[in-house]
C-alpha positions in Angstrom: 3.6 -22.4 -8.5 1.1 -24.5 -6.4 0.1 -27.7 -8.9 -3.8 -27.8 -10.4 -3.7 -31.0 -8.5 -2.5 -29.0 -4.7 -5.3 -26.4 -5.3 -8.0 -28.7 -5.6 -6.9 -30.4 -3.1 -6.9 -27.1 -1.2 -10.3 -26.3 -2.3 -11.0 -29.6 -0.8 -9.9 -29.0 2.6 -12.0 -25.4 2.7 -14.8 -27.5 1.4 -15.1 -29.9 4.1 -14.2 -27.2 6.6 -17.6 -26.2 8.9 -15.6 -24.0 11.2 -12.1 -23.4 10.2 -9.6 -21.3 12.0 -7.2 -19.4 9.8 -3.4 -18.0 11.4 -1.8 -15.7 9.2 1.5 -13.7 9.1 0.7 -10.1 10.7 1.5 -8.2 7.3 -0.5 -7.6 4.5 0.7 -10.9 2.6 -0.8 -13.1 5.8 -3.6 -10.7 6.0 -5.0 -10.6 2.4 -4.4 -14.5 2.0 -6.9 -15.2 4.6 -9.3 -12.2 3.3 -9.1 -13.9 0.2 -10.5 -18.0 1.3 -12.7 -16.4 4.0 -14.7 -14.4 1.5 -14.4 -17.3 -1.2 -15.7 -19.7 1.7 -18.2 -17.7 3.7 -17.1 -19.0 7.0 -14.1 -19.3 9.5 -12.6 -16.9 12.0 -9.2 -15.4 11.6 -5.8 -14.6 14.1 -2.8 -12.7 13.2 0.0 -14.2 14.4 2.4 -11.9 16.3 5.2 -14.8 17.3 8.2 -14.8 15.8 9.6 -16.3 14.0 7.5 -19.1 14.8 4.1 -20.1 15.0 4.2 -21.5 18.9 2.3 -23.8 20.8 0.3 -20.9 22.6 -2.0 -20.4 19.6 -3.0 -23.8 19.4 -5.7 -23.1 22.3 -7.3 -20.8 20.4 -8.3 -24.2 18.1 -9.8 -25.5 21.2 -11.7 -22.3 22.2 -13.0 -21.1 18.8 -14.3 -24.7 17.9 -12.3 -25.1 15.0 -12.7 -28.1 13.1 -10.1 -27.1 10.7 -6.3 -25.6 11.2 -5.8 -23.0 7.9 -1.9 -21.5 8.4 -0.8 -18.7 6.1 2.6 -17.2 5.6 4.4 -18.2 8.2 7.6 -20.3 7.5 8.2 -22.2 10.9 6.0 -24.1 13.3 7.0 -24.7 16.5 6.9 -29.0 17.3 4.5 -28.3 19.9 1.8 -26.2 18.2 1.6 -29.2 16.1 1.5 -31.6 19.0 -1.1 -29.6 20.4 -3.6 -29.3 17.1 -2.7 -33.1 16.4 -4.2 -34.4 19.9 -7.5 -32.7 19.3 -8.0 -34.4 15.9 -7.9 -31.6 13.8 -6.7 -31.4 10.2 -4.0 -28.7 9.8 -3.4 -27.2 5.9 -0.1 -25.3 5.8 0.1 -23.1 2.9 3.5 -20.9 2.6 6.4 -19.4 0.1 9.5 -19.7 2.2 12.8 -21.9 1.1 12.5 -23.1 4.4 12.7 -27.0 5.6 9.4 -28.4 7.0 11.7 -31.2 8.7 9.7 -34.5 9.5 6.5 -32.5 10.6 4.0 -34.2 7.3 5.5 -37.6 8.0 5.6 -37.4 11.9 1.7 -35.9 11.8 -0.5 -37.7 9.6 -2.8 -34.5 9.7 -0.4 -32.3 8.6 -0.9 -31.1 4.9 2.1 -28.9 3.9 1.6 -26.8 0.4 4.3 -24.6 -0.5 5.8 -23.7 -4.2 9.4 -23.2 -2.6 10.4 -27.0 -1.6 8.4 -28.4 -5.0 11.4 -29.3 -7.3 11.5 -28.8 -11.4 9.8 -26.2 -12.7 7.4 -25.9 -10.5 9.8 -24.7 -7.6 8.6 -21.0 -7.0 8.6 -18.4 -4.3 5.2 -16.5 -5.1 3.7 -14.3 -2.1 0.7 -16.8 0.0 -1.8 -14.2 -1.4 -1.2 -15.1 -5.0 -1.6 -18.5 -4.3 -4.6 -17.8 -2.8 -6.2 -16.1 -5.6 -5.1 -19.0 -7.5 -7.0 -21.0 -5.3 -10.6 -18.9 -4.9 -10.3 -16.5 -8.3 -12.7 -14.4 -7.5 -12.8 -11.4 -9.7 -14.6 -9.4 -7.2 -11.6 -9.5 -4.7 -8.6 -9.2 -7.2 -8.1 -5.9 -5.5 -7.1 -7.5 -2.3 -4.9 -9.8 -4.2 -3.4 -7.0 -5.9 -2.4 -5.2 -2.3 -1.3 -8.6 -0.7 1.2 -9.0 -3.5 2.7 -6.0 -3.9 3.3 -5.3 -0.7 5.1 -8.8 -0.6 7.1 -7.2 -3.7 5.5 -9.1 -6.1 3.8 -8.2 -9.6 1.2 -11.0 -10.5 0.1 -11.5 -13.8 -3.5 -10.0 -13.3 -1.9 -6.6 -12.7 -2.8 -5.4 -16.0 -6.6 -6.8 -15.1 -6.7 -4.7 -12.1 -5.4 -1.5 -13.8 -8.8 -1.5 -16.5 -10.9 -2.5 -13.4 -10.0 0.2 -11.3 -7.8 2.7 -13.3 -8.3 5.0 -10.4 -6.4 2.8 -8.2 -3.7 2.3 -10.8 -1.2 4.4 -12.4 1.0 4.5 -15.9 4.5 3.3 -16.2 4.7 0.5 -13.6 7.6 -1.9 -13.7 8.4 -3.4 -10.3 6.1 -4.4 -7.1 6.8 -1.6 -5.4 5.8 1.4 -8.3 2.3 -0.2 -7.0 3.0 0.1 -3.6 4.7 4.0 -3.2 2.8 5.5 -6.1 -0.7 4.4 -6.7 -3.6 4.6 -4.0 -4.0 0.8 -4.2 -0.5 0.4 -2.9 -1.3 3.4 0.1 -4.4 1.4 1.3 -1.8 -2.1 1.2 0.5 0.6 3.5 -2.6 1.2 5.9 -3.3 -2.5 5.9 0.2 -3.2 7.7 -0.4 -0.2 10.4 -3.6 -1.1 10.6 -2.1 -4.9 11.6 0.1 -3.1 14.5 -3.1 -1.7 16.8 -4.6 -3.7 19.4 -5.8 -7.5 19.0 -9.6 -6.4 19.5 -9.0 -3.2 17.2 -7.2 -5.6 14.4 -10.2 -8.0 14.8 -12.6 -5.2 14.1 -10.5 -4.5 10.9 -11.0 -8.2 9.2 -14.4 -8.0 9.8 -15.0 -4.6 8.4 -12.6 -5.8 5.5 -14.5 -9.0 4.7 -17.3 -7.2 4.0 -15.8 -4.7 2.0 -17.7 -4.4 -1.6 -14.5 -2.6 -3.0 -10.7 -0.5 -2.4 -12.9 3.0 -1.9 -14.5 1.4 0.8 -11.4 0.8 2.8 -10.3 4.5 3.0 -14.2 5.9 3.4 -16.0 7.1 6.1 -17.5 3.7 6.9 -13.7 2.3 8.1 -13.6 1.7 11.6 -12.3 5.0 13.5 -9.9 3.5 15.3 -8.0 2.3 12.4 -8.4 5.4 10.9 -6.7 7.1 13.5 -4.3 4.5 14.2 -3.0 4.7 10.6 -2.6 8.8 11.0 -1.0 8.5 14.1 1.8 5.4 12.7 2.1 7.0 9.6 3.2 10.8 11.1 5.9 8.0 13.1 6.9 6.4 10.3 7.7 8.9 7.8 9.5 10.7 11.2 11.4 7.6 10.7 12.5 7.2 7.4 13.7 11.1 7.3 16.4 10.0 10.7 17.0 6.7 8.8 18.0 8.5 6.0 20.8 10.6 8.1 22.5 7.3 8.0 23.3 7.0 4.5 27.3 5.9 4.0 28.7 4.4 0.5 26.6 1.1 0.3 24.8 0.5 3.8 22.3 2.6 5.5 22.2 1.1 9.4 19.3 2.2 11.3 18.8 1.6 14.6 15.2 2.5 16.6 13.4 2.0 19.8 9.5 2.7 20.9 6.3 1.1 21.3 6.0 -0.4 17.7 8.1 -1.5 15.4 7.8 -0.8 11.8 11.6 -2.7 10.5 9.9 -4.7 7.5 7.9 -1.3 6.2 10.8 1.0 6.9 13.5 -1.2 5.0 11.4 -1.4 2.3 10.7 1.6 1.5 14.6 2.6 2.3 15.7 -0.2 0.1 13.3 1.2 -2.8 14.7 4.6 -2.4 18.3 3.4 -2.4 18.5 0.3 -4.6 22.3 -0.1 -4.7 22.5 -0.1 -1.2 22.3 -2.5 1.3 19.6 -1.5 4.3 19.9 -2.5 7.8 16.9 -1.2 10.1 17.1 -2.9 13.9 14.3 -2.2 16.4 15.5 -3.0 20.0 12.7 -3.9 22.5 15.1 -4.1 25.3 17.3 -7.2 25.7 16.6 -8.5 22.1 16.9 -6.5 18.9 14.9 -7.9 15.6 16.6 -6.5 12.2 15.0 -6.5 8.9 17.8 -6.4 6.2 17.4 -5.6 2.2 19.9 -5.9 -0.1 21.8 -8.3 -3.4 21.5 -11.7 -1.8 21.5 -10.5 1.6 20.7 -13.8 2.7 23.5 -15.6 2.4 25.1 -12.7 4.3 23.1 -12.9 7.3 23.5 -16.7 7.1 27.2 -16.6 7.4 27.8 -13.9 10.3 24.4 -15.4 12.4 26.5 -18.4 13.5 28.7 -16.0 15.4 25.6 -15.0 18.0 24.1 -17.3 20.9 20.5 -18.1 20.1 20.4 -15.7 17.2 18.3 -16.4 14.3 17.5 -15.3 10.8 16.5 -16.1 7.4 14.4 -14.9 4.5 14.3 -14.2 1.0 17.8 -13.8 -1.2 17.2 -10.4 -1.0 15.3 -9.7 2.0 15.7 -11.5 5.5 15.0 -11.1 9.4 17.1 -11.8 11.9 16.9 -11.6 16.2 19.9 -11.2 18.0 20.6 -10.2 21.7 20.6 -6.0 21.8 24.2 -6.0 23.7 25.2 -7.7 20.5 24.1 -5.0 17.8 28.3 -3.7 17.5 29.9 -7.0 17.1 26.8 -7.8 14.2 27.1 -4.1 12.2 30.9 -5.0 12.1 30.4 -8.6 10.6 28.3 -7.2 8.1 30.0 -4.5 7.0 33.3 -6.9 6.5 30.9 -9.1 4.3 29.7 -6.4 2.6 32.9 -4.8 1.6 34.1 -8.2 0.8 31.6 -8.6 -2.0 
C-alpha cells in the first residue's frame, strides 16, 4: 500500500493542478481510478489509452492540445522513453500512479518531473499489488463515490476492505455470501454495471468520451443503468454483450483436462473479459483466450502462476511480449506463431 506520506503527496500534485490531463488503462480499473480524482478534484479532462502495452509517445500531443498543466497516468505499467521525452520538453509535471511488478528503469532519475507511485516496487511491508482504483480511494475517500471504487476493484479481482461498507449502503447492489472479487462481479448488479463499464470502454473515442462525462456526474450506481445513460452506450453494451456471451458458449467447446485455448477474430476484442470469466467458471484450469487482428495475435492468459509460464516460453518468439500478474498476464505474439506457442505452453503446463 501507497505510504500516508505518497498520498499527500498525491493530493499535492491534484492540488496544484489547474488543468490536469489524466491517461488511464482502457478497463474499468483505469477508468474508475480517474472517475474517482476527477470528481474529488472538480477539474481535468480524461483519455483512455488504447496502446499497448505501452503508453507511446503519440499521446503526449494531446498534453499540448488540451492545455494540460499537469500529466496524471493511471494503470498502465510501461511508458514508452519518448512519451516521457515529449511531456518533459513542454515543462509539465507527470504523476505516475500504478500496481504492476514492473521496472520503471531510470525514467524518475533521468526526468526530474517524473513522479512514480506504485505499491509493487515499495520494499518491506509495504510492497503491495492493490488495483490503481483502490489507491485512489485511498487518496480522495469520498463516501459518495465508494460505489465506483467498489466496481473498479472487483473487476480488477480485488475485494477492498470497504466492501462490507458498500453492502449496508446499497444492499440492492450487493448480495449474501461473497468471498472472492469476482462473486461481486458475476452475481450482484454492482458487478453487471463494472461489466458494462468495460463494453462501454470498447465503442468509439467520441462515444467513450460521452460516457465519463455522463459518469462524472452520476449522483449514484442506478443512475448508470437508467434511462438518463447515454443511448449509445446502452446499445453498445446490448449489442457486445449478445457477442460476448456468443463467445464464452464456443470458448467453452474447448474445454480439455487443465487448459481451455480459445482462439477469436472480429472487430473487437473482448480476451481480458472473456478469460475472466472462463477462469472463474473453471478455476483449476488454466485459460488461454487469443484474439488475432491479422498479423499479430494478443492473448490474455489465467491460471496458478501463469506468469512465470508465459515468461519462460516468450523468449522463444521475435518481438513477442508479455507480462502481468502471477496469475493473470497478456502477451502479443506474431499470428503465424499461435502453434509453435499453444505447444510451449501445454509442455509447461503438463510439466507442473
Amino acid at each position: 500500500m501507497l505510504t500516508k506520506a505518497q498520498l499527500s503527496e498525491i493530493r499535492e500534485h491534484l492540488s496544484k493542478a489547474q488543468n490536469p490531463l489524466f491517461f488511464f488503462d482502457n478497463d474499468a480499473d483505469g477508468l474508475c481510478s480517474y472517475l474517482l480524482l476527477r470528481r474529488y478534484l472538480g477539474r481535468g479532462k480524461g483519455v483512455a489509452i488504447r496502446s499497448y502495452p505501452e503508453l507511446n509517445a503519440m499521446y503526449a500531443k494531446k498534453a499540448q492540445e488540451l492545455k494540460a498543466d499537469y500529466v496524471f497516468i493511471l494503470d498502465k505499467p510501461v511508458l514508452s522513453k519518448e512519451f516521457v521525452e515529449e511531456i518533459e520538453a513542454m515543462h509539465l509535471p507527470l504523476v505516475w500512479i500504478d500496481h504492476h511488478n514492473v521496472s520503471s528503469g531510470n525514467i524518475n532519475e533521468k526526468f526530474p518531473n517524473v513522479n512514480i507511485y506504485n505499491p509493487a516496487i515499495l520494499k518491506g511491508k509495504n510492497k503491495s499489488q492493490e488495483p490503481v482504483t483502490y489507491l485512489s480511494h485511498m487518496i480522495t475517500q469520498r463516501k459518495e463515490d465508494l460505489w465506483i471504487a467498489i466496481m473498479g476493484c472487483v473487476a480488477d479481482h480485488y475485494l477492498p476492505s470497504f466492501s462490507k461498507e458498500f453492502g449496508k449502503l446499497y444492499p440492492e447492489f450487493w448480495a449474501k455470501n461473497i468471498k472472492e472479487p469476482f462473486d461481486v462481479y458475476y452475481k450482484t448488479e454492482i458487478g453487471r454495471i463494472a461489466q458494462s463499464l468495460n463494453f462501454g470502454l470498447k465503442n468509439s473515442t467520441s462515444h467513450t468520451v460521452e460516457l465519463q462525462n455522463f459518469l462524472i456526474q452520476c449522483k449514484g450506481p442506478d443512475e448508470v443503468i437508467s434511462e438518463s445513460a447515454p443511448v449509445s452506450f446502452r446499445e453498445n453494451y446490448s449489442a457486445l454483450r449478445k457477442r460476448y456471451d456468443s463467445l464464452i458458449t464456443r470458448a467453452e467447446e474447448n474445454i480439455t483436462e487443465n487448459l481451455i485455448f480459445f482462439e477469436y477474430g472480429g472487430e473487437t476484442s473482448m480476451s481480458a473479459e472473456l478469460s475472466n470469466e472462463l477462469s472463474y467458471k473453471h478455476p483449476s484450469k488454466y485459460i488461454v483466450v487469443a484474439y488475432s487482428d491479422g498479423s499479430l495475435t494478443k492473448i490474455s492468459l489465467r491460471g496458478k502462476n501463469v506468469k512465470s509460464i508465459i515468461e519462460k516460453i516468450i523468449v522463444h518468439f521475435e518481438g513477442g511480449t508479455g507480462g502481468g500478474h502471477p496469475d493473470a498476464v497478456g502477451a502479443k505474439i506474431k499470428s503465424s506463431d499461435i502453434g509453435k506457442f499453444k505447444e510451449l505452453l501445454e509442455k509447461e503446463i503438463h510439466g507442473r
